[in-house]
N, C-alpha and C positions, 0 to 999 in steps of 0.2 A: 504493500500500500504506500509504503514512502517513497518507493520508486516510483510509480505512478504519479505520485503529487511532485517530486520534484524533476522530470522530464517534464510534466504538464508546464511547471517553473522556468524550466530552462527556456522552454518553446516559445513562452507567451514573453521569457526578456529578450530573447535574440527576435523578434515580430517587434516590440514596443524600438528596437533599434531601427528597424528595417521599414515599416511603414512612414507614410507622411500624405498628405493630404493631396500632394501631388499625385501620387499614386494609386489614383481610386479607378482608374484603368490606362490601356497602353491604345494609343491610335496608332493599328501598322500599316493601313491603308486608307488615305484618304483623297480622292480623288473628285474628280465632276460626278463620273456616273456612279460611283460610290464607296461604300468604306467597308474597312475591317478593325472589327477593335478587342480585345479581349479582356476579361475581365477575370478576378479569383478573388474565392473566399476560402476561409479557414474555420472549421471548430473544432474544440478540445475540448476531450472531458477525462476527468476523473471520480471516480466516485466510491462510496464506502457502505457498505449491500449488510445490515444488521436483519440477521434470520432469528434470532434466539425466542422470538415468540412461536414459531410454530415448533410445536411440538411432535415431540418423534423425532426430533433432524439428529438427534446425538447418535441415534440409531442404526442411520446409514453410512456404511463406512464409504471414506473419504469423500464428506461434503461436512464442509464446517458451518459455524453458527455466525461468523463471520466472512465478511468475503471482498477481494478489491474488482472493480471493472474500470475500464477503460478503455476511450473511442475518441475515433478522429475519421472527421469529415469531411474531403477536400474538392473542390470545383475550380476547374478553369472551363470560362464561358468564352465562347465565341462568337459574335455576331458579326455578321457579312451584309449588306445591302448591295440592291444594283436597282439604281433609279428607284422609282417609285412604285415598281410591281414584282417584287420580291426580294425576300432576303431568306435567311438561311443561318439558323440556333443550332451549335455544335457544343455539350457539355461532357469533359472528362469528369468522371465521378471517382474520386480513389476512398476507399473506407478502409479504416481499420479496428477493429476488436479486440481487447484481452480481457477473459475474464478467469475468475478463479471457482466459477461455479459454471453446471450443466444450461446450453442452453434454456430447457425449459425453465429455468427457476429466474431466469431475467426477463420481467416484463416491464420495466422503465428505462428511460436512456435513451442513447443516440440507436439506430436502427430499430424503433422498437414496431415501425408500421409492417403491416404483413408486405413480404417478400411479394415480388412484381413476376407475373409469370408471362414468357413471351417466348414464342416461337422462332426465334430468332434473338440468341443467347448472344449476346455480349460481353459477358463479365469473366471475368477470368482472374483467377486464383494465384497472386501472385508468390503468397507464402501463407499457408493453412496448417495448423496442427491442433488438438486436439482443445488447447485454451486460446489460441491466436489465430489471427484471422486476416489480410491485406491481399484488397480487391482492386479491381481497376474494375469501369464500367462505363461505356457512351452512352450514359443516362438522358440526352437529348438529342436528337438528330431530327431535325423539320424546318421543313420548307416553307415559306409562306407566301401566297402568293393573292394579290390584290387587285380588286375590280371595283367596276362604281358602286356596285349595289353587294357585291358578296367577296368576303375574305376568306382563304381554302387555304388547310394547314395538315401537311401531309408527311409523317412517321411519326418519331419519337416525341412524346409532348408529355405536358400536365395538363391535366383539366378537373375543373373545379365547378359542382351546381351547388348550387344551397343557400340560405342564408345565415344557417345555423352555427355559431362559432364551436360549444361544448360538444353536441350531442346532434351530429350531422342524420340529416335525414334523406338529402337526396343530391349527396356528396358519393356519387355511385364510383367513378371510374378511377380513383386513385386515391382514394381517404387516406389521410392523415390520420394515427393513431393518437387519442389525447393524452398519451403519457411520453408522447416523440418529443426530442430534444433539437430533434434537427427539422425546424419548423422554414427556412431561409427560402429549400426547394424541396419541394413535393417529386418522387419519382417518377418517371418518364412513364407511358405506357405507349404502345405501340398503336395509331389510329389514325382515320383520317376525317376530319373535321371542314363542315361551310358553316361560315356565319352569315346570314343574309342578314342587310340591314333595307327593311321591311319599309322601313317610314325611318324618321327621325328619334320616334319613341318609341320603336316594333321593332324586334331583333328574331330571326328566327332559327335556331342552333341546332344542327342534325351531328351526330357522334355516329361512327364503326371503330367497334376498339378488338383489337385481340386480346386472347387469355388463355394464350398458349394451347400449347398440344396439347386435340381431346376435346376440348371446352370448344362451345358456341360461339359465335363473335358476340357480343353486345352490340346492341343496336336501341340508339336512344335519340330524341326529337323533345326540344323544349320551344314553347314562344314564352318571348318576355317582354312586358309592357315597361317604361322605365320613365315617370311620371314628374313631376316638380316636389310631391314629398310623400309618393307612394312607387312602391316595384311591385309588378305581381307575375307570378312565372307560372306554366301549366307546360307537364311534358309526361311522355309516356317511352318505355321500352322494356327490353328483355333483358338482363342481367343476369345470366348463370343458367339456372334451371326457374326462373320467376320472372314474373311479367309486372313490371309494375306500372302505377299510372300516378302522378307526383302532383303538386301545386303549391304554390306558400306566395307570400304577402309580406312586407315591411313598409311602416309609417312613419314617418318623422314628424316631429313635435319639438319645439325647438330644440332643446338639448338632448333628447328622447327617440328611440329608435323602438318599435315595436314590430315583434314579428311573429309567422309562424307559418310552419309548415307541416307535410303529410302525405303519407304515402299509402297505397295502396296494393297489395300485392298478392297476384295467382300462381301459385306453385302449380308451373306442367305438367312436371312429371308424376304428382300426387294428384291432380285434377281438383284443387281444393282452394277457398280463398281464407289468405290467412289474414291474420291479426295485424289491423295499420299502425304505422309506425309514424306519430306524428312530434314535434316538440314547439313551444310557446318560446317565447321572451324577451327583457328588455333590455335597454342598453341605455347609460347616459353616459354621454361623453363629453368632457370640455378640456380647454386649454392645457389643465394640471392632472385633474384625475379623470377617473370612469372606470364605471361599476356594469355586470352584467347578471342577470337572473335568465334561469330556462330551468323549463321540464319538460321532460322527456315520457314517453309513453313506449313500451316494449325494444330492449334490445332483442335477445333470442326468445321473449317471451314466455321465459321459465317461472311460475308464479311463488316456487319453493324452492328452497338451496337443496333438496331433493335429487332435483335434474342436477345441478350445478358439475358434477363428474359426469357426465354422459355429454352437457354443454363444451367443455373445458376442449373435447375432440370433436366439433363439431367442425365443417367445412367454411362454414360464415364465418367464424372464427380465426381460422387458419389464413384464410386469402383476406379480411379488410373488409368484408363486406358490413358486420359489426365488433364493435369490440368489450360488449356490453350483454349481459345474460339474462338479466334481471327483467324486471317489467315496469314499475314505474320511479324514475329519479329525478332527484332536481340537482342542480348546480351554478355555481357561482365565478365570477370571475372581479379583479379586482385589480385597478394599475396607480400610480400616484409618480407625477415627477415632480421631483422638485426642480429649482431655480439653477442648482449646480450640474453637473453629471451623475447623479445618483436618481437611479428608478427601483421602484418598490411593485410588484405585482403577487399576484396570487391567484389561487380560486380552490375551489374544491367540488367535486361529487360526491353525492349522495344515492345509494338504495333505500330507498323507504320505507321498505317492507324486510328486508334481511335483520336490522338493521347495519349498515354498515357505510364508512365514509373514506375517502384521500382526499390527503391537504395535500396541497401544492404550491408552498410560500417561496420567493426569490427577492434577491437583491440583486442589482445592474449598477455597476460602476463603468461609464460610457471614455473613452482617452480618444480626442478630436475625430469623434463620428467615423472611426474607423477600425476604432479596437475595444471590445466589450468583454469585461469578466462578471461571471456570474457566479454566486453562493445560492444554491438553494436544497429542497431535499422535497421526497415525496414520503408521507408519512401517514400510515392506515390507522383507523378506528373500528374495530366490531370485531367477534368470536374468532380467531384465529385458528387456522389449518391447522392438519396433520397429516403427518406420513407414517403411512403403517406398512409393515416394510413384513415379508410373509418372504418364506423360500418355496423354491419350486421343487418340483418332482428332481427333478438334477441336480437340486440342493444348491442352485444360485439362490441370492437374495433380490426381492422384487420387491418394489414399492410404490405405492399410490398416494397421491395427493388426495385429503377428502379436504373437501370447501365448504365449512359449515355457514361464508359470510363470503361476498365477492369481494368487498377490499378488507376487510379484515384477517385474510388470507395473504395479502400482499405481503411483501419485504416494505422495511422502512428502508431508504436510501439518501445519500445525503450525497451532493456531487458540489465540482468545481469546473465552469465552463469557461474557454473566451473563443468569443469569437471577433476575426480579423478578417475585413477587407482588402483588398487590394488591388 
């Protein structure tokens, strides 16, 4: 663990030497018909993984009660233009991993969003072993190409619907996990995309995304109406093995944002309509602080921590599609700057019915809009797991996670981040 903290040290003084404000990107081609320019960022994390409330862990040999992680997240972007009807997003994505515990048992931190599946692998393994992990990955590759009326953006992208910040509802093609650390850029997915714009206030978004070998494509179509202090969006498509059909709303009120969405969805393969997934809430924002409320209505729909192990391997789970088991939560979000370079944010979720809660407190110390270190930690409330660990007929030892609470099962973790521009 000291290693970890003091590499994270060394990295963030030899960055505090190397940046300057000048360097917030490199012009390598700048010409009439157009430019190339490149850009990089940096995050680093450290962190300190306290298991000792679940019980059973003394049990299983070699997994401590204790534990260090560590991660680093690297991007050089690309962007190309040529006139005014195309350009062209190229992103190296390098990751790295160490941790001193089993996958499974880390669910906060940098990579924590479900793994991107695509038919066309890019990533490659530069050095993997058992606790370590360094990736390389062309995490964006897309073309973009512009007309009067419709803008067409072809491979690797992000994309983003919802209005939802906590508790996404119809953040279908790339979610962000809300315990992800590396929130800067969202993973690539491989699709191709038109925006028509419809009128001045009518936008109308058609999606084909891949999802790797095996799977369907996704096919989704949203319209969005985008108002003087209302948005209102209505779209429909397939997503996995479900058909969904979405809408949601947001109002402004002077410092006030209210919103809400809702989803609807037919399981194909079951022939059956399942339970919507809608979430509410508000938002006030002003020059210093801003405060966020929302509830949520069914993650996996599980109404008893019962399911909660038969959830835990479920498929929605695995790929992003939810990250949430329960059925009704609420949650909070909270930021305060002050006057100097110090930010102050937070939030927390809630299950209602388990009961069980994660805080999520930080502090931000900002050094000239380019290099950002952060203290914070995620820290659980409610009935804490066990592991009951049984041998097998061949006399190995096997062990199960029971989840008597969804985050009161969690690890408390306590990290150190900065992130750097360049």
């Amino acid at each position: 663990m000291r290693v970890a903290f003091g590499v994270l040290a060394a990295v963030a003084v030899a960055t505090l030497g190397w940046t300057s404000p000048a360097q917030a990107h490199w012009e390598l081609v700048d010409g009439e018909r157009g430019y190339l320019e490149l850009k990089a960022n940096l995050q680093l994390m450290s962190a300190y993984v306290d298991m000792r409330g679940l019980k059973g862990i003394a049990d299983v040999p070699g997994l401590s009660e204790e534990a260090s992680l560590g991660g680093a997240v690297g991007r050089m972007e690309w962007y190309g233009q040529w006139g005014s009807r195309a350009d062209l997003t190229l992103h190296n994505r390098f990751y790295w991993q160490s941790s001193s515990l089993p996958e499974e048992f880390v669910g906060q931190g940098l990579g924590a969003s479900a793994g991107v599946e695509r038919r066309v692998d890019t990533r490659v393994d530069l050095l993997e072993s058992e606790e370590f992990r360094f990736t390389h990955d062309l995490d964006r590759a897309v073309l973009g190409l512009y007309f009067h009326r419709m803008d067409i953006y072809l491979g690797r992208q992000a994309i983003r619907w919802g209005v939802s910040d906590l508790f996404a509802v119809a953040d279908r093609f790339a979610p962000l996990s809300p315990f992800e650390l590396d929130t800067i850029q969202r993973r690539g997915i491989d699709a191709a995309r038109a925006v028509t714009h419809l009128s001045p206030r009518w936008e109308l978004d058609m999606v084909v995304a891949d999802r790797g070998s095996g799977q369907p494509l996704s096919l989704g179509t949203r319209v969005e109406y985008f108002g003087a202090r209302a948005d209102v969006y209505a779209g429909m498509g397939r997503f996995w093995e479900r058909f969904s059909a979405m809408g949601g709303l947001s109002l402004l009120a002077g410092n006030w944002k209210v919103f809400a969405e809702a989803e609807g969805l037919w399981n194909i393969d079951e022939e059956e309509l399942e339970r919507p997934r809608t979430t509410i809430g508000a938002q006030r924002v002003s020059m210093d602080w801003q405060m966020g409320l929302e509830y949520h209505y069914n993650g996996l729909g599980f109404d008893g921590t019962e399911g909660y192990g038969a959830a835990m391997a479920r498929e929605e789970l695995a790929r992003g599609e939810s990250y949430l088991m329960g059925r009704h939560y609420v949650g909070a979000t909270g930021m305060y700057l002050t006057q100097g370079s110090w930010r102050f944010r937070g939030g927390m979720m809630m299950n209602i019915f388990d009961p069980s809660a994660i805080f999520f407190p930080a502090v931000e110390y900002e050094i000239e809009d380019q290099l950002t270190i952060t203290a914070g930690a995620y820290g659980s409330v409610g009935e804490r797991g066990e592991i009951d660990v049984e041998a097998t007929e061949g006399g190995e030892l096997e062990s199960t996670v029971v989840v008597p609470s969804e985050f009161g099962a969690s690890s408390n973790l306590y990290f150190l981040q900065m992130t750097a521009f360049f």
